[in-house]
PATIVO-734492 format. One line per 8 residues: number of its first residue (from 0); for each residue x, y, z of C-alpha. Coordinates in steps of 0.5 Angstrom, whole numbers. Layout:
BEGIN
NUM) X,Y,Z; ...
END
This chain:
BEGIN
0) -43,151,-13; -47,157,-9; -43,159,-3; -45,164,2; -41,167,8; -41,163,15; -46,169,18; -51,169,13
8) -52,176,13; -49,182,7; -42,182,7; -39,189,6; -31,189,2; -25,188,6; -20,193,6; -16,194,-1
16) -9,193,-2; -6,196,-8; -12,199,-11; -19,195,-13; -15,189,-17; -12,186,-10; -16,185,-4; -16,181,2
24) -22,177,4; -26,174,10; -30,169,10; -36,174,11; -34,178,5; -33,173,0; -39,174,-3; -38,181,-4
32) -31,181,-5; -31,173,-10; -38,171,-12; -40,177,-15; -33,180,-18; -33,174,-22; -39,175,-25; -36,180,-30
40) -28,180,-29; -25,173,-27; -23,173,-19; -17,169,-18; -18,167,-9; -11,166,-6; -11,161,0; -5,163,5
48) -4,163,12; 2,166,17; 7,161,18; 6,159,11; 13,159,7; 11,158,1; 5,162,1; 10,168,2
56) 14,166,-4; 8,166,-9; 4,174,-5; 10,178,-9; 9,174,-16; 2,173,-17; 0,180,-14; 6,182,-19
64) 3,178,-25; -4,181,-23; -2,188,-23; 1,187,-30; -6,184,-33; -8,190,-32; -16,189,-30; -16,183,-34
72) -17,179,-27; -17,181,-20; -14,177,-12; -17,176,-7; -13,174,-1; -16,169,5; -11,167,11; -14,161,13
80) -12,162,20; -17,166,21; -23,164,15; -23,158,16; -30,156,12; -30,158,6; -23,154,5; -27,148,9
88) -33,149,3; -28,148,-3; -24,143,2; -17,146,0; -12,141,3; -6,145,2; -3,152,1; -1,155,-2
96) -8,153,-6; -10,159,-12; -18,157,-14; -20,162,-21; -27,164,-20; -32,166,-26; -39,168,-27; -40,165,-19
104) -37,158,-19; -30,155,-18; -27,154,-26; -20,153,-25; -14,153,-20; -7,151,-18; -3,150,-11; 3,151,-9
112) 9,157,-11; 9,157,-19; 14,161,-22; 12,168,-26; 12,165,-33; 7,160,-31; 2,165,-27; 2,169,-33
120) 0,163,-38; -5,161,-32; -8,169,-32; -7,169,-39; -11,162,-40; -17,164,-36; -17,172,-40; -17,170,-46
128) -11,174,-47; -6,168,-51; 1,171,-50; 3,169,-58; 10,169,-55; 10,165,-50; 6,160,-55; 11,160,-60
136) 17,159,-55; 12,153,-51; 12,150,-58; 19,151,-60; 22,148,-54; 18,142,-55; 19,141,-62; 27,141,-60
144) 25,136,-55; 22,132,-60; 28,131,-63; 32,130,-58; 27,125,-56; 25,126,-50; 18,125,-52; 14,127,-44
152) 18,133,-44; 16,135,-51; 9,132,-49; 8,137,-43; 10,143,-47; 6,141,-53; -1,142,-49; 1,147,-44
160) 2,151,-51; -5,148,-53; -9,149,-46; -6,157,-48; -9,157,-55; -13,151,-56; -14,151,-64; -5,152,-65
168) -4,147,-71; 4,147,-70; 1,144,-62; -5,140,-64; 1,137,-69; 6,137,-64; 2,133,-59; 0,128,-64
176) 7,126,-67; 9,125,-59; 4,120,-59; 6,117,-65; 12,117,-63; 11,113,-57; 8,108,-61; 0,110,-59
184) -2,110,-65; -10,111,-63; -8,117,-59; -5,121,-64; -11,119,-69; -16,122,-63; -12,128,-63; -12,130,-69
192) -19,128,-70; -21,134,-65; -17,140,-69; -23,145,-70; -25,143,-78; -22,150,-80; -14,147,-77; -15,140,-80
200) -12,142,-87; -6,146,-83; 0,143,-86; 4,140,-79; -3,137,-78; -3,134,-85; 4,132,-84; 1,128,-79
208) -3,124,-81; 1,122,-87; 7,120,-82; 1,116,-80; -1,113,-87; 7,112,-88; 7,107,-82; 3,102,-88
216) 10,102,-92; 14,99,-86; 10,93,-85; 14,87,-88; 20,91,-89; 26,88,-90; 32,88,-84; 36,94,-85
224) 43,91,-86; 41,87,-91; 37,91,-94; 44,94,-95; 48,88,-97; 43,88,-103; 43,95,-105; 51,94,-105
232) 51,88,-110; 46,90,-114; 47,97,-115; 44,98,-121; 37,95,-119; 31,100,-118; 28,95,-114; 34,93,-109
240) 35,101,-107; 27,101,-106; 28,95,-101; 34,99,-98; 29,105,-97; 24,101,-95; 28,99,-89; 31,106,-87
248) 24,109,-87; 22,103,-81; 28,104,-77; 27,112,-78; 32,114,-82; 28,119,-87; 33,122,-90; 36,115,-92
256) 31,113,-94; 30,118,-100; 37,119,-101; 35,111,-103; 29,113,-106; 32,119,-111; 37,112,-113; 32,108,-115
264) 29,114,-119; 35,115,-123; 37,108,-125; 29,107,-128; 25,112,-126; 18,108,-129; 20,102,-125; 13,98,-122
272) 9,105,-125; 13,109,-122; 13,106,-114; 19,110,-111; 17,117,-113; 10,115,-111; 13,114,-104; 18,119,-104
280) 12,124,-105; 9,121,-99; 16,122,-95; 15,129,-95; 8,131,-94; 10,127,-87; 17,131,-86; 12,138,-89
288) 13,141,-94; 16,146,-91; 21,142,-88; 29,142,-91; 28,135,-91; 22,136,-97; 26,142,-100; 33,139,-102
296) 29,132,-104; 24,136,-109; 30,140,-111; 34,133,-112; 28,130,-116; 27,136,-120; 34,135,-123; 33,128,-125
304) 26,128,-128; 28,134,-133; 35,133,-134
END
């Protein structure tokens, strides 16, 4: 997309306001002041006007948020009172509207007064520069959701955290474990095919898709409560606690579901060739190896094969 001043004749640049990184434009100037900038430093286009309350909500943030980017990108500011073509050209409806411009063309954009964390996360996105910080706090307030089980919530942040760095293993994962937990299936799969090959044996990546294979284990499970009745008459029955964990693993209850997984084992450690450990290793590749869940069992395991 070309666009050119509404004179068509050379632009010369607008006056600075603080130094070379902030500027305001006209529209006769955009061409010196947007197009040709973005072709080696991305140019980040403010669209205001006067009376607009919001646009002087967001003026002192994101000149702020550019100051500190320290060249990595540069503002210009347009009042569309006054410009209205080049607004009219990239059909802004609303301000206050921020379009992001690189090597000469339109890439990326936001309207409305963001917040300073969030402009960050956008210069940051469109630099280069992935705040690590800020990826890791993105993904650790989604991982609490998830357990909260606010599954849109963990969602969001899982691919805010992705559109900063978009080969983090622990978001890939995140992102797809949401989707499995909302019941797409297909969608989790989907994401997880598109992790960068050097990501796919990451192990939150991999617990996924063991999560994933688990869901074969619950297919015919019996009623958890009289999984439980059985479990209780039959208390030295191998096969009655396998049920039992078969249940709890279908109504999400992993760590009951070794807890009866570990029993079984314990009363007879080969029964139908070794069919609970093999499911309990599979429990905790899907919790992660990293997981308490897998440190404890594999512990409690240990004891009981080399006791």
């Amino acid at each position: 997309m070309e666009i050119i001043g509404a004179s068509g004749q050379p632009q010369t640049p607008a006056g600075a306001a603080g130094g070379d990184l902030i500027r305001e434009a006209t529209d006769q100037s955009f061409m010196a002041d947007v197009i040709e900038p973005s072709k080696t430093v991305p140019v980040l286009v403010d669209f205001w006007a006067p009376w607009c309350g919001p646009c002087r909500q967001l003026t002192p943030v994101i000149e702020a948020a550019v100051r500190a980017a320290k060249g990595a990108v540069k503002l210009v500011k347009i009042n569309i009172d006054e410009n209205p073509g080049i607004a009219g050209q990239l059909r802004i409806q609303s301000i206050p509207a921020v379009i992001a411009f690189q090597n000469g063309q339109p890439v990326d954009g936001f309207m409305g007064a963001l917040p300073e964390s969030q402009i960050k996360q956008f210069i940051a996105r469109l630099s280069g520069d992935v705040d690590g910080d800020a990826v890791e706090d993105l993904i650790a307030r989604a991982q609490g959701a998830l357990a909260a089980g606010d599954l849109g919530g963990a969602a969001q942040d899982f691919a805010q955290a992705l559109q900063m760095d978009k080969e983090n293993a622990d978001a890939i994962a995140g992102l797809a474990r949401a989707s499995l937990m909302s019941g797409d299936a297909d969608q989790a799969r989907a994401i997880l095919d598109s992790a960068p090959e050097t990501k796919k044996s990451h192990p939150a990546i991999a617990a996924v898709r063991a999560s994933m294979e688990l869901a074969g284990e619950v297919e015919g499970a019996e009623e958890l409560g009289a999984a439980e009745q059985r479990a209780a008459r039959a208390q030295q029955d191998p096969e009655a606690h396998f049920i039992l964990a078969r249940a709890r693993l279908a109504a999400g209850d992993m760590e009951g579901c070794v807890d009866a997984l570990l029993t079984s084992i314990t009363l007879d450690r080969e029964w139908n060739e070794s069919s609970a450990r093999q499911l309990l290793l599979r429990v905790f590749d899907a919790a992660g190896p990293a997981s308490e869940l897998a440190k404890s069992g594999r512990k409690r395991l240990s004891s009981i094969l080399f006791a």
